[in-house]
C-alpha positions as CSV (number, residue, x, y, z in Angstrom):
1,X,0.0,0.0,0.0
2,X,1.4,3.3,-0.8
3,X,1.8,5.3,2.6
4,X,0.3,8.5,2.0
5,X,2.4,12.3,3.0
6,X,0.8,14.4,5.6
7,X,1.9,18.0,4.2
8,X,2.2,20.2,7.2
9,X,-0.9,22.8,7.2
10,X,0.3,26.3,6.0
11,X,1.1,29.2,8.4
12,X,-1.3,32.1,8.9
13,X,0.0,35.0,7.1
14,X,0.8,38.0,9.9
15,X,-0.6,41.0,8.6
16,X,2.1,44.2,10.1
17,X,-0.9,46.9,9.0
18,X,-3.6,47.6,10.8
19,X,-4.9,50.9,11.9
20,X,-2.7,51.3,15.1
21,X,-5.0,51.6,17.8
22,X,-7.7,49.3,18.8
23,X,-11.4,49.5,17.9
24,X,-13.9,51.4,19.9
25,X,-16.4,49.8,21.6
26,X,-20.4,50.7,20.9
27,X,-20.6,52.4,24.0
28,X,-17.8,54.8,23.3
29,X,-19.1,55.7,19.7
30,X,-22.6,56.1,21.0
31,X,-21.4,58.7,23.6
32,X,-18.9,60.5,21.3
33,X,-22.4,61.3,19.2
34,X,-24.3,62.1,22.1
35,X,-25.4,65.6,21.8
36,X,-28.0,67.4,24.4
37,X,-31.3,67.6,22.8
38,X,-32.0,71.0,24.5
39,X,-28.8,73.2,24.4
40,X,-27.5,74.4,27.6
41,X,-28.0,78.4,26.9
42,X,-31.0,78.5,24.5
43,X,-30.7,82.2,24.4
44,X,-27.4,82.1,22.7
45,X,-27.9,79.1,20.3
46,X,-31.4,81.0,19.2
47,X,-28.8,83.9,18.6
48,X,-26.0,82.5,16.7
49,X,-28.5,80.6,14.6
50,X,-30.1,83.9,13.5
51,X,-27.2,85.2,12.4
52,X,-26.3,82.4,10.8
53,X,-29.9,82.0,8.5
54,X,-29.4,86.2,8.6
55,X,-26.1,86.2,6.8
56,X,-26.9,83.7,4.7
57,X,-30.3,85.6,3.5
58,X,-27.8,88.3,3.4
59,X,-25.6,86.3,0.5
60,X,-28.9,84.6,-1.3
61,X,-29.9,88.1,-1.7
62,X,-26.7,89.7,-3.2
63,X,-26.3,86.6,-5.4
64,X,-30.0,87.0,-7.1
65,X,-29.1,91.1,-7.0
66,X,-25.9,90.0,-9.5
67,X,-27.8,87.3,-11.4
68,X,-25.9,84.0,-9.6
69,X,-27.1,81.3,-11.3
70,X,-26.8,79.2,-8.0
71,X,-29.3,82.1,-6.0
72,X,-31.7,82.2,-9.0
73,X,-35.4,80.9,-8.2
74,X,-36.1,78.0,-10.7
75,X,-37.6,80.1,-13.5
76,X,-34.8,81.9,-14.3
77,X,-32.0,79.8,-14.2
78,X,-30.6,78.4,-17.5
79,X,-28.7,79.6,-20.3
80,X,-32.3,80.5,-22.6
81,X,-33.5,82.3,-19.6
82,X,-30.0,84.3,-19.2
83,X,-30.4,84.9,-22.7
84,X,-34.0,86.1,-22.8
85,X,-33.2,88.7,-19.6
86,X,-30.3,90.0,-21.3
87,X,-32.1,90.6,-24.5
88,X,-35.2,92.4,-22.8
89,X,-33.0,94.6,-20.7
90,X,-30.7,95.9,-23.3
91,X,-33.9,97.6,-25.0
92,X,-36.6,100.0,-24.2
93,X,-39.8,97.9,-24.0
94,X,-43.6,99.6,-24.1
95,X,-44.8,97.8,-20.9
96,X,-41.8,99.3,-18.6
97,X,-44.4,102.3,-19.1
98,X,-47.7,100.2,-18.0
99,X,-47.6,101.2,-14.3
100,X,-47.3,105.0,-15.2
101,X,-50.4,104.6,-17.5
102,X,-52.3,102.7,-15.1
103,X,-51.8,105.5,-12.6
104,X,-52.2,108.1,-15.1
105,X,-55.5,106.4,-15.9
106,X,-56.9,105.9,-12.5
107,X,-56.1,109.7,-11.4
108,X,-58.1,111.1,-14.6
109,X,-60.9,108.4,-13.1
110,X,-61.1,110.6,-10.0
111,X,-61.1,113.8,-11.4
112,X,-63.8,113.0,-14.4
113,X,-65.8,109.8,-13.0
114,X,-68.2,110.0,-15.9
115,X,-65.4,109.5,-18.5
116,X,-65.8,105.9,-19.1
117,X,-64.2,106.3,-22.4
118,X,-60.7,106.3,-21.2
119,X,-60.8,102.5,-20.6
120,X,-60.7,101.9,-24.5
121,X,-57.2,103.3,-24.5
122,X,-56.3,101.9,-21.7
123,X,-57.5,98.6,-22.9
124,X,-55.5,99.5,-26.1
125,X,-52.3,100.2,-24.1
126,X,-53.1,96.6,-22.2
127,X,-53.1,95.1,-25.3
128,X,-50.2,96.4,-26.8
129,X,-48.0,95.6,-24.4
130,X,-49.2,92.3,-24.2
131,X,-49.0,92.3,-28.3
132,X,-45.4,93.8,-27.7
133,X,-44.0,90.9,-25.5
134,X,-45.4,87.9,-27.8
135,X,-43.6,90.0,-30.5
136,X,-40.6,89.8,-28.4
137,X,-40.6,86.3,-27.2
138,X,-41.2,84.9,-30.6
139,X,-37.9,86.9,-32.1
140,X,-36.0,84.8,-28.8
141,X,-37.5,81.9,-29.5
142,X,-36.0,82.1,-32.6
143,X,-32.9,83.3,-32.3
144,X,-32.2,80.5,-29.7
145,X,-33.7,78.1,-32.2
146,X,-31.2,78.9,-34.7
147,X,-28.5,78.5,-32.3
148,X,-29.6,75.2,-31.3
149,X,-30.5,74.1,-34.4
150,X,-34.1,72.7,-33.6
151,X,-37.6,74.5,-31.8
152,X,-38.1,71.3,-30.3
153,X,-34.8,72.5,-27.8
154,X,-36.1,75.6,-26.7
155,X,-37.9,75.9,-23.4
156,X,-40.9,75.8,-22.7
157,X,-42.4,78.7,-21.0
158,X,-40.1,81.2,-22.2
159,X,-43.0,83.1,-23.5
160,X,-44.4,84.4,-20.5
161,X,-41.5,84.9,-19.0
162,X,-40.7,87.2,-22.1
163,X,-43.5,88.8,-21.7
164,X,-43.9,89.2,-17.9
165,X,-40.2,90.6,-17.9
166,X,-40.7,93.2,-20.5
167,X,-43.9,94.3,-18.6
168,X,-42.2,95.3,-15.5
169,X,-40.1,98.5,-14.5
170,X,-35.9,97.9,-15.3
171,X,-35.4,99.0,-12.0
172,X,-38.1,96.4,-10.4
173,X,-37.5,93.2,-12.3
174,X,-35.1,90.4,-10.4
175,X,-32.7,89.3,-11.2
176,X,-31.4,92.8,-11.7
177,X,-30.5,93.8,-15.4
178,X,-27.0,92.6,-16.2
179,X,-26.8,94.6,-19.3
180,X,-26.9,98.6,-20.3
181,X,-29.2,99.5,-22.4
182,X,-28.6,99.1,-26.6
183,X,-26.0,96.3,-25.9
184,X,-26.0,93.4,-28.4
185,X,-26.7,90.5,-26.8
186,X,-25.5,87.0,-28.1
187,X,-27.1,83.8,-27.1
């Protein structure tokens, strides 16, 4: 019979890393991430908080002031909707004047209640404004179309905000204008 070898079992491999110190127990951990529920002086955390939310208001506001893209509300951030501010602010539009008229128009109510005639102008002015945007938002629209080489890519939307934006006061409308006025703007 043939006698059969008995190799010797191999040696466990000593392993010279390790992390140098030994491993915490759960108790430890757990008290390391203990924190008081209630803070000790509630006056002073309620302070330093506040002027912590304060100063960071204080930066969200600046940063929507200079157009940030990061600050921006949803509706205007994007590359179209940089592109359609920029545009409306480098020119004079007809509805930066709607306010005035408005106030014209309800003064001229007081002083001659029976003339119920001036609503047809006003109506007119209403409507050319309006007219006046959707003129606007369409030559956007297809500017950015032809830059991006399709209308199916441009966003949707954009009209409204064309037209909302050209109906408020330059000095009013956030983000504030980025441009002067008669710059060319390039999408």
């Amino acid at each position: 019979m043939a006698k059969k070898t008995v190799e010797a079992p191999p040696e466990p491999e000593v392993l010279t890393g390790g992390k140098g110190r030994a491993t915490p127990s759960r108790r430890d951990r757990e008290a390391a991430n203990r924190r008081p529920i209630v803070v000790a002086d509630r006056k002073a955390a309620r302070r330093t908080s506040r002027s912590r939310e304060a100063e960071s208001r204080e930066r969200a506001r600046i940063g929507l002031a200079n157009g940030e893209e990061r600050y921006l509300p949803a509706r205007d951030k994007g590359p179209q909707r940089k592109f359609a501010r920029d545009w409306i602010d480098s020119q004079w539009t007809i509805g930066e004047f709607l306010i005035p008229v408005f106030v014209v128009f309800f003064v001229a109510t007081l002083v001659i209640p029976s003339a119920t005639w001036l609503f047809f102008p006003l109506y007119g002015y209403l409507a050319l404004t309006i007219v006046d945007g959707l003129v606007r938002a369409a030559v956007i629209r297809r500017r950015i179309a032809q830059k991006l080489g399709d209308r199916s890519k441009v966003e949707r939307g954009l009209n409204l905000y064309v037209v909302m934006r050209s109906a408020q006061f330059r000095n009013l409308r956030v983000p504030k204008a980025q441009v002067k006025r008669n710059t060319r703007v390039e999408f």
